[in-house]
C-alpha positions in Angstrom: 41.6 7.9 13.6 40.0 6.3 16.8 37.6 9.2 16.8 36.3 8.8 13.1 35.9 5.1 13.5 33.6 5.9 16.7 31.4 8.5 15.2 31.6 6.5 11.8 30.1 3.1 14.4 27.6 5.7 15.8 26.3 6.6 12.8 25.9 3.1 11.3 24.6 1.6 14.3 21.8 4.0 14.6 21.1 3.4 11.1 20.9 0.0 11.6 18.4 0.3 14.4 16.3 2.7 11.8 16.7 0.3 9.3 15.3 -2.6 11.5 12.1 -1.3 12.9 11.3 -0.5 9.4 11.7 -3.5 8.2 10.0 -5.3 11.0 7.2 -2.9 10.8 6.7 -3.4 7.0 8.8 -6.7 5.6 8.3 -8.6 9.4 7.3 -12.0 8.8 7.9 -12.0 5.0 11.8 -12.6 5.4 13.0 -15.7 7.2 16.1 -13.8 9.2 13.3 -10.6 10.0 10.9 -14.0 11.5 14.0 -14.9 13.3 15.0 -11.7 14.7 11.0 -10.7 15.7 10.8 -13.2 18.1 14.4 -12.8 19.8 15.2 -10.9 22.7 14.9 -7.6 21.6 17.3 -6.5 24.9 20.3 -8.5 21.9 20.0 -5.4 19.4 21.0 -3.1 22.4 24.3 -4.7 23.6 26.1 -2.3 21.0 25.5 0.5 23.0 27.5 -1.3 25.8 30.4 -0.4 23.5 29.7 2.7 21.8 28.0 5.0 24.9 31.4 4.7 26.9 33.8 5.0 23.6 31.5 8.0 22.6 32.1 10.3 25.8 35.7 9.4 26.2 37.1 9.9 22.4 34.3 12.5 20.8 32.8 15.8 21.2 29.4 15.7 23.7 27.6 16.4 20.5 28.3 13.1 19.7 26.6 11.5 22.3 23.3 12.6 20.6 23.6 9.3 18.6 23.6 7.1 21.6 21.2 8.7 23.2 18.6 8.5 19.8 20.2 4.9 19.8 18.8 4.0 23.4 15.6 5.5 22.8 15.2 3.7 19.7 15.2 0.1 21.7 13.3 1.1 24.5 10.7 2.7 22.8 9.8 0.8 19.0 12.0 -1.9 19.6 10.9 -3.3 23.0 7.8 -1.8 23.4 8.6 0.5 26.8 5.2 2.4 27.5 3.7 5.0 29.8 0.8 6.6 31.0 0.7 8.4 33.9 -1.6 9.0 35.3 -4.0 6.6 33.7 -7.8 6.5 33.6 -10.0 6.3 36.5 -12.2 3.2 36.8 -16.2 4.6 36.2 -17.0 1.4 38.4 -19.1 -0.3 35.9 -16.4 -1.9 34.0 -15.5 -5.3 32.8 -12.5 -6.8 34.7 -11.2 -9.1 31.6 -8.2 -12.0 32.4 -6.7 -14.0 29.6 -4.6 -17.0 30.1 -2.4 -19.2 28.2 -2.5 -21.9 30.9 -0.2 -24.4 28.6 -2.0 -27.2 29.9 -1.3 -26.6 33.3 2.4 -28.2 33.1 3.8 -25.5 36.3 0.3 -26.8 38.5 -3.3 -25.4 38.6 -2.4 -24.0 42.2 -0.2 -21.4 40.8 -2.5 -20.9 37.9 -5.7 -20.6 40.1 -3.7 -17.8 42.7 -2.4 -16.1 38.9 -5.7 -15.4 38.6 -7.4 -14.8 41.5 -5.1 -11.7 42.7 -7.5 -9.7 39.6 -11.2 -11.0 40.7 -12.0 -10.9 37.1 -15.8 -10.9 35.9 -14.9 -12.3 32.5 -12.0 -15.5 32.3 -10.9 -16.7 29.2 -8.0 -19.5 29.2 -6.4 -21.2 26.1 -4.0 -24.5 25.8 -6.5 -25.5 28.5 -7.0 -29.2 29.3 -10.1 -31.0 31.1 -7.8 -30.8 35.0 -7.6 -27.4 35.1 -11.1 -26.6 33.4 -12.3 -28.7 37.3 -10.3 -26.9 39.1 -10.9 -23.4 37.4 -15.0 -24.6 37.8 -14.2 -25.9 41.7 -13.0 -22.0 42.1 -15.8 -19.8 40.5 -18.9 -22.3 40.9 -21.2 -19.5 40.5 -20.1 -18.4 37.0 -20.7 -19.6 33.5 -19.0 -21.5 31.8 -18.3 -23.1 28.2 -15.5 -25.5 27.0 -14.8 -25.6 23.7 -11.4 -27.5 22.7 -8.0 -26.0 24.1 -10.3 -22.6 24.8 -12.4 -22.4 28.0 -14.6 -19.4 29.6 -15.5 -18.2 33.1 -18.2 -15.4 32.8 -20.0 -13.4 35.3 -22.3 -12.3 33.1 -24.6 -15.0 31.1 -23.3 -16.7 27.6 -25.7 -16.1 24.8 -24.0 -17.9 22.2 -20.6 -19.4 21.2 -19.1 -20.6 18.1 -16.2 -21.9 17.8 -14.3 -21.4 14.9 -13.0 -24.1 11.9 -9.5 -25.0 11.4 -7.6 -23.0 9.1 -5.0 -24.5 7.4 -3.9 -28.6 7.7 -3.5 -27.6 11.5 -7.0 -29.1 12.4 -6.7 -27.1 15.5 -9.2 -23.9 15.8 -7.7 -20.1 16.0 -10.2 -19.0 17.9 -13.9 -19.2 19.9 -16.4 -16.5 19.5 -18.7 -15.8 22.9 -21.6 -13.5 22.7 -21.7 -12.1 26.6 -25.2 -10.2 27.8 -23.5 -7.5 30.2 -25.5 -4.9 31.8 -24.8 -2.7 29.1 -25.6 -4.5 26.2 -24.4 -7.6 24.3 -20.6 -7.7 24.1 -18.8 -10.1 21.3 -15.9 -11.4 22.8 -12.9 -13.5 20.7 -10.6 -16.0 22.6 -7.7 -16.5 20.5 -5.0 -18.9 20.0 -3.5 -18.9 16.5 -0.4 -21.5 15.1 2.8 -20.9 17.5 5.9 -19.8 15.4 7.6 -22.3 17.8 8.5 -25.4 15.0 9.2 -22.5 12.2 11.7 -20.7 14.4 13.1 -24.2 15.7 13.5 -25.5 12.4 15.8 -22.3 11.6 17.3 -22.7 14.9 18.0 -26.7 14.3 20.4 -25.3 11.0 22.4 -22.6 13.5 22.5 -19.2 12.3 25.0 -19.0 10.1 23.8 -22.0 7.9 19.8 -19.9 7.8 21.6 -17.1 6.8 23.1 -18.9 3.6 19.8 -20.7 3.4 18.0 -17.4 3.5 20.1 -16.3 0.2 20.6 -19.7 -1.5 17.3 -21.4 -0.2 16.8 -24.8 0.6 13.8 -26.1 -0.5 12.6 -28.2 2.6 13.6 -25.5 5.2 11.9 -22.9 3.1 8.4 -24.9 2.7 8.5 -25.9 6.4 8.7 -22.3 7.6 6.6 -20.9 5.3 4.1 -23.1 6.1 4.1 -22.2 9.6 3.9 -18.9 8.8 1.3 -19.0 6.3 -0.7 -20.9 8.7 -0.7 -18.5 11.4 -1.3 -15.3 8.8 -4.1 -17.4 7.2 -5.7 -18.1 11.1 -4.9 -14.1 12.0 -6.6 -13.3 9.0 -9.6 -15.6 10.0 -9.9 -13.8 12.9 -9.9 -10.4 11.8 -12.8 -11.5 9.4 -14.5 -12.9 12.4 -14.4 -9.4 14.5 -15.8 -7.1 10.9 -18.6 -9.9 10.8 -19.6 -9.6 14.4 -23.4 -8.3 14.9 -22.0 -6.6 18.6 -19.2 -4.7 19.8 -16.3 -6.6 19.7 -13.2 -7.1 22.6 -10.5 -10.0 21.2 -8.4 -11.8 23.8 -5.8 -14.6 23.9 -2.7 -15.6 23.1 -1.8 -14.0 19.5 1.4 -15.5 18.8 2.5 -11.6 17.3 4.9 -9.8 18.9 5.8 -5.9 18.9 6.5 -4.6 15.6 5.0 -7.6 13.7 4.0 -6.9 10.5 0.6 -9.7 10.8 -0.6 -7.7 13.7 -0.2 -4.6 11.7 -2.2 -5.6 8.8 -4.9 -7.3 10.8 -5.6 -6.3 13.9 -4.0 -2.8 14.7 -7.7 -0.9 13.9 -8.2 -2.2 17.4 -7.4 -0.5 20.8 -4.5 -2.1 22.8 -4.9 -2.3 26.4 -1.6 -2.4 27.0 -0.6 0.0 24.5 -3.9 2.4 25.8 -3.3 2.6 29.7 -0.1 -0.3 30.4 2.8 0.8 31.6 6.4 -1.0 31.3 7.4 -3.4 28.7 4.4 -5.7 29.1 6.0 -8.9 28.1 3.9 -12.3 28.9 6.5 -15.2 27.5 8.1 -16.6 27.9 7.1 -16.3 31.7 9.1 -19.6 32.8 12.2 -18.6 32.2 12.9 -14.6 31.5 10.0 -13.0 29.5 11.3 -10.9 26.3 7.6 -10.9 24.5 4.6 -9.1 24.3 2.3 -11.8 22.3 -0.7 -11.7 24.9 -3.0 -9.3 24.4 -6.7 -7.6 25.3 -7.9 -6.0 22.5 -10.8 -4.0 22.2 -13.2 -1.7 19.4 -13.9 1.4 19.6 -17.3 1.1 21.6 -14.8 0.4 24.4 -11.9 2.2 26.4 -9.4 0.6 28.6 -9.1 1.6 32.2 -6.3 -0.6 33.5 -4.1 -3.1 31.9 -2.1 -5.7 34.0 0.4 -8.3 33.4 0.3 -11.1 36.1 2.0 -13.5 37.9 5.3 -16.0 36.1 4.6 -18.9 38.2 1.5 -20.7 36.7 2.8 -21.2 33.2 5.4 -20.0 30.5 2.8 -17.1 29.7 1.7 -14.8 31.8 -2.0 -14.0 32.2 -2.8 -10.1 31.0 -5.4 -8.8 33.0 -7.9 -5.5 31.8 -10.7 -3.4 32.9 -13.0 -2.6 29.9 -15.7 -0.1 30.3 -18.4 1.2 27.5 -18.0 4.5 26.1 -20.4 7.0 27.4 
């Protein structure tokens, strides 16, 4: 009996995992419990296993153990995003060494944020949540770059700055997604997007706020003022993501997109929007890549470099905890030959 009710919990669990990734992949943010669950610690789905891989060797057949073992590659691999590539590409030399930072507003200290940094020697800097202290001491630290602020988004470039636009709000938010910078690199003109779109912080707290159990029942019986609030938040960010993408098939150069995306693995937003692009992380990264929250334990990927397909990656780098709750991602760029 104790047998059966194992491989019958093997069976439903891995089904359950199944079940999950396909729904994040194609329902994601569309369901209020699937928004809940994308941005949780994705480490909570595999505490099961805990359970299961030790009742599974002592009580069934070794065959058994195949669902398990499916089981654990399931949450390492779609689930929490676990990537490798070994070896990865070597550098040509001529590439462009690209940090982003969410520097929330330099709360942790612009020391910590200015040695996060520094330990890549980027050409190319691009920081959001950025306020006018840590733009002077970011300009006190590369004097001899370029430089352009435009609201929360600033830029540290190497390389002259053609142009820059800065985007219009989307939504009642009044606060703009992104900031387009057209960069004159030795190998041609480069469009590059700093992005910030709406946080899916005051959506999930408002969930959070009722306890689980009570969004649950709210997710089947819906309230009307907890459903507007977090669909709101969420149409906001889809409208801004959106906004974006439009940005990048409007852009008269090749394009490389970097910020702070608010999207982690699996989301269905970043699916439908900006997966035509190459990941950095996803190209050459290795590990789980997570950048928040980088304060306390980090359990998501939402920072990205993102680049088309005139580009390849050559390194991808996730930096230091210290200067903020993100962390800055750090990539070398180089043209296609």
């Amino acid at each position: 009996m104790l047998r059966r009710s194992i491989q019958l919990f093997a069976v439903l669990y891995l089904s359950f995992l199944i079940a999950l990734i396909a729904a994040f992949r194609f329902i994601g943010e569309g369901s209020w419990i699937l928004l809940l669950a994308l941005y949780f610690p994705r480490l909570l789905f595999a505490v099961p296993l805990l359970l299961l891989l030790p009742l599974t060797w002592w009580k069934c057949s070794r065959r058994w153990l195949l669902a398990p073992m499916a089981a654990i590659l399931l949450c390492l691999f779609p689930l929490m995003g676990l990537t490798f590539h070994f070896p990865t590409p070597r550098p040509s030399g001529n590439g462009m060494r690209i940090v982003s930072y969410n520097v929330w507003f330099g709360h942790l200290g612009g020391d910590e944020i200015l040695r996060a940094i520094g330990e890549f020697h980027p050409d190319v800097l691009v920081t959001q949540a950025t306020n006018y202290r840590v733009y002077q001491q970011l300009r006190h630290a590369y004097p001899t770059f370029h430089d352009h602020v435009d609201a929360e988004f600033v830029i540290f470039s190497r390389y002259p700055i053609k142009e820059t636009v800065l985007a219009s709000p989307v939504g009642p938010t009044k606060v703009e997604p992104f900031v387009r910078y057209t960069l004159e690199t030795p190998s041609g003109l480069v469009d590059l997007l700093s992005v910030h779109p709406f946080s899916p912080r005051a959506g999930i707290e408002t969930l959070r706020g009722q306890g689980f159990l009570s969004s649950l029942k709210d997710h089947i019986w819906p309230n009307p003022k907890s459903r507007s609030e977090v669909e709101s938040n969420r149409d906001i960010r889809i409208a801004q993501v959106q906004a974006i993408a439009d940005a990048t098939r409007k852009a008269k150069h090749p394009v490389i997109l970097a910020g702070d995306t608010n999207l982690p693995t699996l989301s269905s937003t970043f699916d439908r929007y900006l997966s035509h692009f190459q990941d950095g992380f996803t190209s050459v990264g290795n590990g789980f890549g997570y950048t928040f929250p980088a304060h306390k334990f980090p359990w998501m990927r939402i920072d990205r470099i993102l680049a088309d397909n005139h580009f390849r990656f050559s390194k991808f780098s996730v930096g230091s905890r210290r200067g903020s709750d993100h962390c800055p991602v750090f990539a070398v760029v180089e043209w296609k030959q």
